[in-house]
Short mmCIF file of the C-alpha atoms (twelve columns), coordinates in Angstrom:
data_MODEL
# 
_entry.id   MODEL 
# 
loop_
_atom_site.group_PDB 
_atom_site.id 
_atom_site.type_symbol 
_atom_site.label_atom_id 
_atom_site.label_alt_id 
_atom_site.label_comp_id 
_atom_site.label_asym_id 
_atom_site.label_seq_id 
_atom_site.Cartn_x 
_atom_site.Cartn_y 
_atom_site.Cartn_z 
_atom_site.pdbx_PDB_model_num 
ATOM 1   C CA . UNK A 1   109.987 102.118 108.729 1 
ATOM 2   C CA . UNK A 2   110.917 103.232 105.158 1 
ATOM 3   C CA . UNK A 3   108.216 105.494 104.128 1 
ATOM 4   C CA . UNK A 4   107.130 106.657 100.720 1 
ATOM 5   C CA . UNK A 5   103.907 108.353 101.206 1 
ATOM 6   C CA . UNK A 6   102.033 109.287 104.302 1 
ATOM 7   C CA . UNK A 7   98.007  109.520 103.842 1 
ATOM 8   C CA . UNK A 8   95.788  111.977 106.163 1 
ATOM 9   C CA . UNK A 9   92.575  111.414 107.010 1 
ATOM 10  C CA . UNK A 10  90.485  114.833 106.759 1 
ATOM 11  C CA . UNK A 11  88.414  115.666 109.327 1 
ATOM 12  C CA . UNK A 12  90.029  115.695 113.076 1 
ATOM 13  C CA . UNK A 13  93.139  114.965 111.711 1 
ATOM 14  C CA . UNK A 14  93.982  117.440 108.978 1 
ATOM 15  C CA . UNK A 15  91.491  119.947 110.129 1 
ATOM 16  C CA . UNK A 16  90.334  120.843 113.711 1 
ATOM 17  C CA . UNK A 17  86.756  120.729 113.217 1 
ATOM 18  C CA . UNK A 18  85.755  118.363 115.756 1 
ATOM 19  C CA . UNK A 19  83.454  120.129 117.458 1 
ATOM 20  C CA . UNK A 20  81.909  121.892 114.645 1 
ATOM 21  C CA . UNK A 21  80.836  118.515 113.204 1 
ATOM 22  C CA . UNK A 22  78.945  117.528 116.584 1 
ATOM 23  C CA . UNK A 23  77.721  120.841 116.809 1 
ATOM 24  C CA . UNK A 24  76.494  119.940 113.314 1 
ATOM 25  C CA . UNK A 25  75.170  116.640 114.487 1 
ATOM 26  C CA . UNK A 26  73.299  117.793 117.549 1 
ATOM 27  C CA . UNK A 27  71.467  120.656 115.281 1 
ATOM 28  C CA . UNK A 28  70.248  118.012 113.802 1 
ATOM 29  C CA . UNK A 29  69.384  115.500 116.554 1 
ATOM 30  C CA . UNK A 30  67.632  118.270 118.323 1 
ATOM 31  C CA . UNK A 31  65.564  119.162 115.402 1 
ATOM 32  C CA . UNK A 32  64.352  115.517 115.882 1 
ATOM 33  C CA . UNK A 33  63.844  116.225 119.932 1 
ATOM 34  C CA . UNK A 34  66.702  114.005 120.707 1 
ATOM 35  C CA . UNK A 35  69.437  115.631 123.502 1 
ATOM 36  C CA . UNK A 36  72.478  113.524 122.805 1 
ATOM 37  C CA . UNK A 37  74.081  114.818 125.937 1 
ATOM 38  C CA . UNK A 38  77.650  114.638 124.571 1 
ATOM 39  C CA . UNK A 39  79.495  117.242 122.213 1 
ATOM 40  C CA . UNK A 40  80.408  114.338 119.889 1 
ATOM 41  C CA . UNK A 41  77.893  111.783 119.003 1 
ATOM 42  C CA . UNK A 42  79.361  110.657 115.997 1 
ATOM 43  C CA . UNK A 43  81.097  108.051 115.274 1 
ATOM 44  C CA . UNK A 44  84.531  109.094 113.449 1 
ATOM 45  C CA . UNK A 45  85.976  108.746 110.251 1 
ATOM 46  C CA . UNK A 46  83.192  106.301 109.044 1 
ATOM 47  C CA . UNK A 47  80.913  108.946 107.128 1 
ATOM 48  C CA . UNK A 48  77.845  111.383 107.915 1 
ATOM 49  C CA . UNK A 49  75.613  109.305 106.011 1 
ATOM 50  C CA . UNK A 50  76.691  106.319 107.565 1 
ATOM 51  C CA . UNK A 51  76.850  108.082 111.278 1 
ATOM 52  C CA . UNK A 52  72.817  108.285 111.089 1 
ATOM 53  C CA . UNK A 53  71.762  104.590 111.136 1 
ATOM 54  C CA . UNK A 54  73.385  104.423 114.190 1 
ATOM 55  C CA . UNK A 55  72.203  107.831 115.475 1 
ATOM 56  C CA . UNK A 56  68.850  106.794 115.093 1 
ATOM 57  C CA . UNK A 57  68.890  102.862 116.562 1 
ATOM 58  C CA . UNK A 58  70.842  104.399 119.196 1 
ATOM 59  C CA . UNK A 59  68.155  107.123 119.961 1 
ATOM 60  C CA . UNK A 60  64.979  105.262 118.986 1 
ATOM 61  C CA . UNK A 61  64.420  107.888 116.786 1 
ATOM 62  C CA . UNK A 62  60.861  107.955 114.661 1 
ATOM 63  C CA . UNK A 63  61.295  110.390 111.578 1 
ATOM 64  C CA . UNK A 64  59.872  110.365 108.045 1 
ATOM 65  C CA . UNK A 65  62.980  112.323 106.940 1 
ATOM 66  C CA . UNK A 66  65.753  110.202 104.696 1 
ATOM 67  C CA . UNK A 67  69.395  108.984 105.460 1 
ATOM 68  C CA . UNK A 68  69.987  110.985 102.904 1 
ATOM 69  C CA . UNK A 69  68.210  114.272 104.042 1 
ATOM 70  C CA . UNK A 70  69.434  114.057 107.454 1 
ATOM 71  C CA . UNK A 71  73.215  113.669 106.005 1 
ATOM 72  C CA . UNK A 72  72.736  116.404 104.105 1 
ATOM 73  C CA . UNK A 73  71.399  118.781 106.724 1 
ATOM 74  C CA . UNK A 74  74.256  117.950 108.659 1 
ATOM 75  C CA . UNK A 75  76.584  118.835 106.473 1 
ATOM 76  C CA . UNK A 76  74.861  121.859 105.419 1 
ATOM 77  C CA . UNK A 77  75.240  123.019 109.470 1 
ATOM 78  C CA . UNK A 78  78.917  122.409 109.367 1 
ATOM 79  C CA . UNK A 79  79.185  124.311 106.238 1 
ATOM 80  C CA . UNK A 80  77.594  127.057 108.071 1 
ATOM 81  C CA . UNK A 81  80.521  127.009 110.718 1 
ATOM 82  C CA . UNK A 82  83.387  126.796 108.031 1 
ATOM 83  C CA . UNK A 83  84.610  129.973 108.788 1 
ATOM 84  C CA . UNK A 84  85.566  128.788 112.511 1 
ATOM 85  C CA . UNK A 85  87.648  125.881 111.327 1 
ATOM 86  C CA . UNK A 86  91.559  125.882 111.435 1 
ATOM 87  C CA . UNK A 87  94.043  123.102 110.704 1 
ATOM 88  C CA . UNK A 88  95.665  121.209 113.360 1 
ATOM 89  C CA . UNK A 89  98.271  122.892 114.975 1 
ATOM 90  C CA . UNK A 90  101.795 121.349 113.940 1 
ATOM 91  C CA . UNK A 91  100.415 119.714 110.111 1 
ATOM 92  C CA . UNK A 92  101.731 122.597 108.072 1 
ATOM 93  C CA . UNK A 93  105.408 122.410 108.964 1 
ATOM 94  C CA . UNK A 94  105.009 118.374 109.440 1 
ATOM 95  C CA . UNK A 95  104.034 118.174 105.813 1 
ATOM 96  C CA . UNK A 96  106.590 120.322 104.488 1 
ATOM 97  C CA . UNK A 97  108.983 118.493 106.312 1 
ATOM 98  C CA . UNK A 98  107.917 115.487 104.408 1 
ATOM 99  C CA . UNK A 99  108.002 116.586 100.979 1 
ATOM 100 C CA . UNK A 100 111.320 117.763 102.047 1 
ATOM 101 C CA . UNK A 101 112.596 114.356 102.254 1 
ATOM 102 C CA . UNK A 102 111.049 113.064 99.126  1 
ATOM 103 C CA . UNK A 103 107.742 111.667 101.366 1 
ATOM 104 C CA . UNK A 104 104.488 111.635 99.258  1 
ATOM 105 C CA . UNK A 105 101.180 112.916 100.801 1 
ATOM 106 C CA . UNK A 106 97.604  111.990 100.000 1 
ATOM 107 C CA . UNK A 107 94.205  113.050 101.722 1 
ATOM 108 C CA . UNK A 108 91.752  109.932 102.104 1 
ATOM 109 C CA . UNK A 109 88.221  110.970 103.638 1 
ATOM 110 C CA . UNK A 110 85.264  108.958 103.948 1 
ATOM 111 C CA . UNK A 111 83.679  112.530 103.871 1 
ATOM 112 C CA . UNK A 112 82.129  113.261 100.491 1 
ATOM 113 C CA . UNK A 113 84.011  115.526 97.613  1 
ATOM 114 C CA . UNK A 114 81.821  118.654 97.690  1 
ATOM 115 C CA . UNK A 115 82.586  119.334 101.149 1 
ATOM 116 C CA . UNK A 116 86.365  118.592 100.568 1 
ATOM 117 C CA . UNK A 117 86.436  121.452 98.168  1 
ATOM 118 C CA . UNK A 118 84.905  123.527 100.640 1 
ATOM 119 C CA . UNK A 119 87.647  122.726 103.117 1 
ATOM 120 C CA . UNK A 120 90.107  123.019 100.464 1 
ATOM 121 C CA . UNK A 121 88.596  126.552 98.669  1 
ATOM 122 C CA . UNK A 122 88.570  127.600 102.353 1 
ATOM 123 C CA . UNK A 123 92.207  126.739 103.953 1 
ATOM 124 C CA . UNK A 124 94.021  126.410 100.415 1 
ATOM 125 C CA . UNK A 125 95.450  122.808 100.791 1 
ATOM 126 C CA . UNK A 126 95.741  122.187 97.529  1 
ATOM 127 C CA . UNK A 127 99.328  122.477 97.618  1 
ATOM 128 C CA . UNK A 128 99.354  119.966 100.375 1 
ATOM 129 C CA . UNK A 129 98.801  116.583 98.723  1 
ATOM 130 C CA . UNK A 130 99.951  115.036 96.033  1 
ATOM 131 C CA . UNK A 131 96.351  113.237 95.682  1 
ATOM 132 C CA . UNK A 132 92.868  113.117 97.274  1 
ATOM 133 C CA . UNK A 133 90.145  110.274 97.497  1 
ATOM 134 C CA . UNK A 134 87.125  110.733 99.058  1 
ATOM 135 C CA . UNK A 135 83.590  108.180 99.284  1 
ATOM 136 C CA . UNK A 136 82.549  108.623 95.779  1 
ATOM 137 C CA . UNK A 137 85.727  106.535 94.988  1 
ATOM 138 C CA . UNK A 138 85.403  103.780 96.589  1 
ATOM 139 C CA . UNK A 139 82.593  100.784 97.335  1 
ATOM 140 C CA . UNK A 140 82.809  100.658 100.733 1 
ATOM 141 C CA . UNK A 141 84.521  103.184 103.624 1 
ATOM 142 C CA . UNK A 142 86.590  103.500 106.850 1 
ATOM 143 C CA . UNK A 143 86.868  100.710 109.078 1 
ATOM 144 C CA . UNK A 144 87.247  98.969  105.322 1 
ATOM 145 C CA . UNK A 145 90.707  99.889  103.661 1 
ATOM 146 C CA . UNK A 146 89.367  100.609 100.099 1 
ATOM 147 C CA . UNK A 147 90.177  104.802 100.974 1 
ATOM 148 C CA . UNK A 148 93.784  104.013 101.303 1 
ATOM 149 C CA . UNK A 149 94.309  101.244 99.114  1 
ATOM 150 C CA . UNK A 150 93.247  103.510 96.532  1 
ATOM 151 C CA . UNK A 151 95.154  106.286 97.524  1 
ATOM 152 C CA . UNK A 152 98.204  104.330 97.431  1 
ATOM 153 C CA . UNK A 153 97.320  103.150 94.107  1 
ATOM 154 C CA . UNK A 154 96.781  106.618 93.135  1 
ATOM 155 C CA . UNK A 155 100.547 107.121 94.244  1 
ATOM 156 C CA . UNK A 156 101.904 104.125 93.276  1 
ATOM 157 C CA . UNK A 157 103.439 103.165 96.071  1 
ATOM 158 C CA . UNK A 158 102.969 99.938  97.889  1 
ATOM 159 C CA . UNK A 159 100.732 99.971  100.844 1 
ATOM 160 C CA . UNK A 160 103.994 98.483  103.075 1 
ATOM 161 C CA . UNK A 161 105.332 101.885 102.410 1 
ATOM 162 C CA . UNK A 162 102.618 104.000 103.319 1 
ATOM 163 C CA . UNK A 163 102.057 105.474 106.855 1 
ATOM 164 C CA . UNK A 164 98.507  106.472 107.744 1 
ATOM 165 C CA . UNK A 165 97.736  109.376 110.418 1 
ATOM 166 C CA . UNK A 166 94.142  109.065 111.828 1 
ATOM 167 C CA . UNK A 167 92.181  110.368 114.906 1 
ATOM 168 C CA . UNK A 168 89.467  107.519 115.159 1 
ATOM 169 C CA . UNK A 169 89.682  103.509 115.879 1 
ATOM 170 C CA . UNK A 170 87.551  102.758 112.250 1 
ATOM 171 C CA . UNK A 171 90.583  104.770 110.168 1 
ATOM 172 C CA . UNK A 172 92.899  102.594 112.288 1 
ATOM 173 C CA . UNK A 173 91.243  99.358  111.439 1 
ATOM 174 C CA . UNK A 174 91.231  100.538 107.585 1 
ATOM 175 C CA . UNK A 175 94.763  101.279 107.631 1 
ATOM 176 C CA . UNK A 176 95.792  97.752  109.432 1 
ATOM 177 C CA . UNK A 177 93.454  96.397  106.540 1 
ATOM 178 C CA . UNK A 178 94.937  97.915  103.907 1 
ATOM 179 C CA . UNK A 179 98.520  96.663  105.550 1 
ATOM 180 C CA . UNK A 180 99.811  99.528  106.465 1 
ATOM 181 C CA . UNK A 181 101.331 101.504 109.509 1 
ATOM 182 C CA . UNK A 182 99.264  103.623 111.563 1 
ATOM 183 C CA . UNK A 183 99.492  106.595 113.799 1 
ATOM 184 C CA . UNK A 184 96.851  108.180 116.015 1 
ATOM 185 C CA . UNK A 185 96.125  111.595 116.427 1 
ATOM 186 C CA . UNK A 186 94.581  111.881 120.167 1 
ATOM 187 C CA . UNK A 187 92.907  114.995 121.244 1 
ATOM 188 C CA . UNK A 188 92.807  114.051 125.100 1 
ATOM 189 C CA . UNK A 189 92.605  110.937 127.327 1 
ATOM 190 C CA . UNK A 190 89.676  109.457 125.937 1 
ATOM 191 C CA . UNK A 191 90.659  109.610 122.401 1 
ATOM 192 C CA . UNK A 192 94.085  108.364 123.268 1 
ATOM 193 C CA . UNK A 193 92.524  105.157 124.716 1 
ATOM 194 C CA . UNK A 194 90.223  104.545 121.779 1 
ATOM 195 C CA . UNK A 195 93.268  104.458 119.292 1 
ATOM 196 C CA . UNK A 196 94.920  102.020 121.600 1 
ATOM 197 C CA . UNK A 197 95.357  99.741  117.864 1 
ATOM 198 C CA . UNK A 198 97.234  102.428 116.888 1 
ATOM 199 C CA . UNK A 199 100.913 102.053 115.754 1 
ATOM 200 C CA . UNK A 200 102.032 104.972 118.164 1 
ATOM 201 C CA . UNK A 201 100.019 107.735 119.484 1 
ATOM 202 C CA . UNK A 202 100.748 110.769 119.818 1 
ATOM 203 C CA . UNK A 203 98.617  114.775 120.675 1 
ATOM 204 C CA . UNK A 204 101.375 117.194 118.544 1 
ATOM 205 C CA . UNK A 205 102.551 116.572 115.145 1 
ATOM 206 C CA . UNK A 206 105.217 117.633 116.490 1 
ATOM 207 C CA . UNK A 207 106.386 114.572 118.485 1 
ATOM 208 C CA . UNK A 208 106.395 112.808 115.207 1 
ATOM 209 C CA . UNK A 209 110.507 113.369 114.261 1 
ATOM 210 C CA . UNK A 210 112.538 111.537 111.804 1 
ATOM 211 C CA . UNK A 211 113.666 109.097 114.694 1 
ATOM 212 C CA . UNK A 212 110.144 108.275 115.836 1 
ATOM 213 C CA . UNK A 213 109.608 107.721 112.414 1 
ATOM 214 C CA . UNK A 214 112.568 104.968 111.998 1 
ATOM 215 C CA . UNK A 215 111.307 103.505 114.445 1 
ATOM 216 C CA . UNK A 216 107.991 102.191 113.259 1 
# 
């Protein structure tokens, strides 16, 4: 595959806050007397606003509380756990291997732009990417491809060109949508069989080489 930019999705993939965001979940599904029984309910990559429609058909949940108030919550409890968040072991020396060889790098989140900066102020990835889009950009989010389309507009480089990484099946829907390539971060078994649409998958970033690469 000749690449010109690689675009990261944010959360599971950049950072490793998995479990911090269904710790921040089931704070909140508690609150409303639901157990969830699972250390991820979520659905990834889609949005926390968007995770509690589903949250609540799932659950039969009865609350006078908003969307809106119950996505905020939620990302007021992960906020609350910043401080235990790292980045995924493996990105730092992957990216700098990239801009070595002349590789662009955006970040393209259906997570919303305050809590970016957060992550950002927090782990200094500034110097990371070369651009950043996140939901207030875009009409519609993961599985759709508007995230990446714009952030290879952003670049200007041609979708073909582009490589996505991603951790959940709706990123790797987007990035088929937006006709591009697509690799999927897996954490264990499970996750490794939900990206099965994936391009490759793979659990380091360090499996990814240059000849892996070629390959796609």
């Amino acid at each position: 595959m000749n690449i010109s930019a690689v675009i990261f999705d944010l959360d599971g993939t950049v950072l490793d806050n998995e479990d911090e965001y269904g710790n921040a979940f089931n704070q909140v599904l508690k609150s409303l007397g639901v157990d969830s029984k699972t250390d991820y309910p979520q659905v990834g990559s889609i949005g926390v606003h968007e995770n509690w429609p589903i949250l609540i058909a799932k659950y039969n949940i009865k609350t006078n509380k908003t969307i809106e108030r119950l996505a905020r919550t939620t990302q007021d409890n992960y906020l609350q756990e910043l401080d235990q968040i790292t980045l995924k072991p493996g990105i730092e020396e992957f990216i700098k291997s990239l801009k070595a060889g002349g590789i662009q790098t955006a970040l393209a989140t259906s997570n919303n732009w305050f809590i970016v900066q957060e992550d950002f102020d927090r782990l200094k990835l500034d110097h990371y990417f070369d651009c950043v889009v996140t939901a207030e950009e875009v009409l519609e989010k993961k599985p759709a491809p508007d995230l990446f389309l714009k952030a290879a507009e952003k670049l200007s480089v041609e979708p073909k060109k582009c490589l996505v990484m991603e951790d959940a099946p709706a990123g790797v829907k987007a990035a088929h949508a937006a006709g591009m390539k697509v690799i999927g971060l897996a954490r264990n078994d499970e996750t490794e069989d939900n990206l099965i649409e994936a391009d490759l998958v793979v659990r380091n970033y360090d499996e990814i080489t240059p000849e892996v690469l070629a390959k796609l």
